[in-house]
C-alpha positions as a LaTeX table, in Angstrom:
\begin{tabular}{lrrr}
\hline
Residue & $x$ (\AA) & $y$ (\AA) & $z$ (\AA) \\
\hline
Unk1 & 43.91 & $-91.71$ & 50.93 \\
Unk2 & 45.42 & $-91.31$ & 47.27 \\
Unk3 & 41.90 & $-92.07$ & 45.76 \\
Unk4 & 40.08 & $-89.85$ & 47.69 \\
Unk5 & 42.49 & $-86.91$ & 47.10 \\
Unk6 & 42.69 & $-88.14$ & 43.16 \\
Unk7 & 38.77 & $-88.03$ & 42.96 \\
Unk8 & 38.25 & $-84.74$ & 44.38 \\
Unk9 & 40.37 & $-83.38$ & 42.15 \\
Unk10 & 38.51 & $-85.06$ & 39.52 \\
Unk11 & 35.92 & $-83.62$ & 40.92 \\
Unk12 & 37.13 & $-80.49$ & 41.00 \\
Unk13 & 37.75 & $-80.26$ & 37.43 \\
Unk14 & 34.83 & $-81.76$ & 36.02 \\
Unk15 & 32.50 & $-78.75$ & 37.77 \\
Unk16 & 35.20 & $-76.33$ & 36.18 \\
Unk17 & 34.71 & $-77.87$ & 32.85 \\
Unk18 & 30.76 & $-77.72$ & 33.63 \\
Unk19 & 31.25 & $-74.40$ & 35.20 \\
Unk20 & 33.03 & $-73.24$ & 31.43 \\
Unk21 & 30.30 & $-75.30$ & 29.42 \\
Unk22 & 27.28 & $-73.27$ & 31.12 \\
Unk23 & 28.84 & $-70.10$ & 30.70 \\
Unk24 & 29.93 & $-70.49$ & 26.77 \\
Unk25 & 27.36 & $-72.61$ & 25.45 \\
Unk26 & 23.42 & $-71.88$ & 28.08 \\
Unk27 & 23.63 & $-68.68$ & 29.24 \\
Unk28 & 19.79 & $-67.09$ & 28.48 \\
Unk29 & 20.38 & $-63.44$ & 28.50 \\
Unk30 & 17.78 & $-60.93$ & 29.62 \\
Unk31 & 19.16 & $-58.29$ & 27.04 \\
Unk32 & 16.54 & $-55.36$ & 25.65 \\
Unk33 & 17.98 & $-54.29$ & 22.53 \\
Unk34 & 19.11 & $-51.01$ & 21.43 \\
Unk35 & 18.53 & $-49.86$ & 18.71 \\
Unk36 & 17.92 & $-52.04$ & 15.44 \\
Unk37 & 18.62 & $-55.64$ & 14.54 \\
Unk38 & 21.14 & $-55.52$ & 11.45 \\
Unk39 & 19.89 & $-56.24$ & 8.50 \\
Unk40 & 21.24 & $-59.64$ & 6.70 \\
Unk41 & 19.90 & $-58.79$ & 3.21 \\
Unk42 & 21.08 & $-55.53$ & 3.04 \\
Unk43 & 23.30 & $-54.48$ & 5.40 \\
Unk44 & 23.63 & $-50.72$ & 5.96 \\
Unk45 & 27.85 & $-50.29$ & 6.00 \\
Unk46 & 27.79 & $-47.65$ & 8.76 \\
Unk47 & 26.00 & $-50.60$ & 11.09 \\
Unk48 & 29.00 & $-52.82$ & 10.47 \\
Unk49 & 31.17 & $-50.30$ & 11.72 \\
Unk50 & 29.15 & $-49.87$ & 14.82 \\
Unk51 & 29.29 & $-53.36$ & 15.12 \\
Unk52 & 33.02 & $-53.78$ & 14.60 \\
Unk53 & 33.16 & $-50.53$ & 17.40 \\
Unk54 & 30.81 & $-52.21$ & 19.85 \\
Unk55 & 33.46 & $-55.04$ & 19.74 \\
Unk56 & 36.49 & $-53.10$ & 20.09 \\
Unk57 & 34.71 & $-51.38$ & 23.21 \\
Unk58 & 33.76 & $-54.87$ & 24.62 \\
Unk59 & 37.58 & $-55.83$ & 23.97 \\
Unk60 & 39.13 & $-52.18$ & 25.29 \\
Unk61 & 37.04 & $-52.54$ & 28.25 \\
Unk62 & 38.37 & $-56.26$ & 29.00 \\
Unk63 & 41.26 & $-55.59$ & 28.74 \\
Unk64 & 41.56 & $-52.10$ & 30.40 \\
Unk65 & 39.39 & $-54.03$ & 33.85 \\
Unk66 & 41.93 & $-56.86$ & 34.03 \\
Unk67 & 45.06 & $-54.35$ & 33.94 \\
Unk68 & 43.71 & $-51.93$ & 36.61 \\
Unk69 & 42.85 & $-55.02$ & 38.96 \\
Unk70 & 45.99 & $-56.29$ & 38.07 \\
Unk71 & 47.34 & $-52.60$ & 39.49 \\
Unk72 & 45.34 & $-52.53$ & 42.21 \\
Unk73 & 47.27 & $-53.94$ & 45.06 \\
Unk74 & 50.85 & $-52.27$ & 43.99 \\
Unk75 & 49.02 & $-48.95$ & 43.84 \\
Unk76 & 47.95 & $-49.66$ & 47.51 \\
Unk77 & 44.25 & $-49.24$ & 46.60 \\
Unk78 & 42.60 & $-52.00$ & 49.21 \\
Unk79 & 40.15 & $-53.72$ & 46.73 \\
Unk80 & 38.77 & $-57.24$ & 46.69 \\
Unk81 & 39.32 & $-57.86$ & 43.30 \\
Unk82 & 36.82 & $-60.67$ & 43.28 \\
Unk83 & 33.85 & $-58.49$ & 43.91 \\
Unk84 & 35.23 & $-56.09$ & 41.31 \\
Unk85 & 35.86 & $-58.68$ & 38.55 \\
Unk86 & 32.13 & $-60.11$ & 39.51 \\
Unk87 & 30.78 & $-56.14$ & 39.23 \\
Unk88 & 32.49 & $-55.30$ & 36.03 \\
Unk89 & 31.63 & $-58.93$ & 34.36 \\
Unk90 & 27.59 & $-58.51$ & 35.23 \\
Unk91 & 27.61 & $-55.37$ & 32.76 \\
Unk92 & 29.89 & $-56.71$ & 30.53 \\
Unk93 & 27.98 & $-59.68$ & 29.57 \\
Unk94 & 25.11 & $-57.85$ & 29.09 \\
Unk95 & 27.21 & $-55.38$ & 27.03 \\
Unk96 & 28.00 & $-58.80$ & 25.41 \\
Unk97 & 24.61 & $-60.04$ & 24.78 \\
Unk98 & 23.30 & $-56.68$ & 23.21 \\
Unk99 & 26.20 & $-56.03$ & 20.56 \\
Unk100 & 25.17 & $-60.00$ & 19.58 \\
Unk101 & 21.64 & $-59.39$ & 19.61 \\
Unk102 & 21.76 & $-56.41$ & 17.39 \\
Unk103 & 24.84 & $-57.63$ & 15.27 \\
Unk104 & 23.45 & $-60.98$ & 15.15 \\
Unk105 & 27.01 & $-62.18$ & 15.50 \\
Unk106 & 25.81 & $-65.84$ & 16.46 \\
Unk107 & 23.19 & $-66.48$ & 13.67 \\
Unk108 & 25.35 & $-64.76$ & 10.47 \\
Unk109 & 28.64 & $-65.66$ & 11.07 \\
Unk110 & 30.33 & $-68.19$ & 8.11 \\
Unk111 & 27.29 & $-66.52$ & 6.12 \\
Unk112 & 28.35 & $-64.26$ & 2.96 \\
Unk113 & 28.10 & $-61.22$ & 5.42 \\
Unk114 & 31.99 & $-60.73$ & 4.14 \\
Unk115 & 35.33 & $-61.30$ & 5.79 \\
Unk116 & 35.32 & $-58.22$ & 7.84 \\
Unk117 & 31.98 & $-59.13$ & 9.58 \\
Unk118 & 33.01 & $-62.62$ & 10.00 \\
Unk119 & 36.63 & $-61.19$ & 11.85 \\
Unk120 & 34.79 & $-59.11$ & 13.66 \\
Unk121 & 32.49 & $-61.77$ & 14.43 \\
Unk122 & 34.75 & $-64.52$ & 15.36 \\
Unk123 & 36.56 & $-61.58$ & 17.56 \\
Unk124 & 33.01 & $-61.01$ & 19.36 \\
Unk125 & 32.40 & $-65.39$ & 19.73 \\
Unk126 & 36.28 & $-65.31$ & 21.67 \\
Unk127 & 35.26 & $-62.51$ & 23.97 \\
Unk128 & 33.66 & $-64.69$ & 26.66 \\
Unk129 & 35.97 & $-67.07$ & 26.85 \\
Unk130 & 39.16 & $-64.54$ & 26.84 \\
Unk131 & 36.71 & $-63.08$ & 30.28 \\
Unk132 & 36.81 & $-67.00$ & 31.55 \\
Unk133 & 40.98 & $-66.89$ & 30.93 \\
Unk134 & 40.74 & $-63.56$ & 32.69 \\
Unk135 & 39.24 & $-64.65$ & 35.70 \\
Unk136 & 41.25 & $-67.73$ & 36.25 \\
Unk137 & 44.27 & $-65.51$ & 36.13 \\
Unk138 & 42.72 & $-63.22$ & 38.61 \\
Unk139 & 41.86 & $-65.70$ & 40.90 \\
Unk140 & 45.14 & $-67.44$ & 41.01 \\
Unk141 & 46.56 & $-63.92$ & 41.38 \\
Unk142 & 44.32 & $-62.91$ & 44.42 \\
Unk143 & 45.68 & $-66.12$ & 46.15 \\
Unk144 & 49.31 & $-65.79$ & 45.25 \\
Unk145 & 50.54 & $-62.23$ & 44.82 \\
Unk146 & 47.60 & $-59.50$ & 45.58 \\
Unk147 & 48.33 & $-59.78$ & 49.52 \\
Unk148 & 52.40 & $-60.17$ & 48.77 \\
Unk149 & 52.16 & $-56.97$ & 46.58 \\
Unk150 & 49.84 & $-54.82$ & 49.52 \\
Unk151 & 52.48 & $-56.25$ & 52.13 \\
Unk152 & 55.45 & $-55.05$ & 49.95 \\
Unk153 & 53.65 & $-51.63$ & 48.97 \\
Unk154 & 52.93 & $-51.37$ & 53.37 \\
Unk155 & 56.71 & $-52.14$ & 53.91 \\
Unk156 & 57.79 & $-49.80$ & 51.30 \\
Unk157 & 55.26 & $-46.90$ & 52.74 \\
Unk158 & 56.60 & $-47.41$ & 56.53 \\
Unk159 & 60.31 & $-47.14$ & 55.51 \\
Unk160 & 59.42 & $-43.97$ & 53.09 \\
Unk161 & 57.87 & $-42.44$ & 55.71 \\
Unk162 & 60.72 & $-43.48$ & 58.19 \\
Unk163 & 63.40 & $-41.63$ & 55.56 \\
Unk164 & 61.21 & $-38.70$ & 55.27 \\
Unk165 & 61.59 & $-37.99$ & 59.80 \\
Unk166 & 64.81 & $-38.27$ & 59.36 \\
Unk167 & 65.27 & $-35.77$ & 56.51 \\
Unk168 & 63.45 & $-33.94$ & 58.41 \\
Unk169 & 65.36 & $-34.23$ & 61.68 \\
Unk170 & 68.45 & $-33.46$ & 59.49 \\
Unk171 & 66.96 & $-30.16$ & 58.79 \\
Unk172 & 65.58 & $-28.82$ & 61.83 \\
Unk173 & 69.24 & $-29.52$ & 62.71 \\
Unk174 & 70.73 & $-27.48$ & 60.17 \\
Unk175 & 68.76 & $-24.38$ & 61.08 \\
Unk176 & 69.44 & $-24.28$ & 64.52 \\
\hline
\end{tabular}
């Protein structure tokens, strides 16, 4: 019985690592470029700025997703935060994609683009797997606390609206 619960968690881990691999390393985007390919020979300074903006963006937007998902079940708002981290990703990586195709982030960096490219570079390369961290935190967050939080927010609701009859109650009281 040990083995077989030892080898399917094995298991378990090896088509996570796989899982990682395939996302990091042989993803073929579909991505149509917009706008022009920067230059390597001669690049035009307000394109690295773009660049480095695109990346902020990409990171803002991270970021910014995680937290409101994160929010989402103390606010009360009932959202499966699966479907929402799977709906926001799909544009994202193609965000992702784009700002690399036109940057050319995977082909230049190391080159004698300058340090600024190359931190905005590396930045860009730790993206994806900073979304894979992400993820893993949401999931384990779904299982464990989203439907503890929604529970606690319902309990704290019922009782809020409980104290707010008897307020009430209290008042009609005091008029008559």
């Amino acid at each position: 019985m040990a083995t077989v619960y030892i080898t399917t968690i094995a298991l378990g881990f090896i088509l996570l690592a796989a899982s990682i691999v395939k996302q990091l390393y042989f993803r073929s985007p579909d991505v149509k470029l917009r706008g022009n390919r920067l230059s390597a020979a001669n690049p035009d300074p307000a394109e690295l700025l773009r660049c480095n903006e695109d990346v902020r963006r990409l990171y803002t937007e991270l970021t910014a997703e995680m937290t409101k998902l994160l929010g989402a079940p103390a606010a009360g708002r009932g959202t499966s935060l699966d479907r929402a981290w799977r709906t926001f990703t799909k544009r994202w990586l193609y965000d992702w994609d784009e700002v690399n195709l036109r940057c050319r982030f995977s082909e230049l960096v190391g080159s004698k683009m300058g340090r600024a490219y190359n931190r905005t570079a590396v930045v860009h390369g730790d993206l994806p797997t900073m979304r894979l961290k992400y993820q893993s935190l949401l999931k384990t967050f779904d299982e464990e606390q989203a439907r503890q939080l929604a529970a606690m927010r319902d309990q704290l609701d019922q009782s809020h609206r409980a104290f707010e009859k008897l307020v009430e109650r209290r008042k009609q009281r005091g008029t008559e």
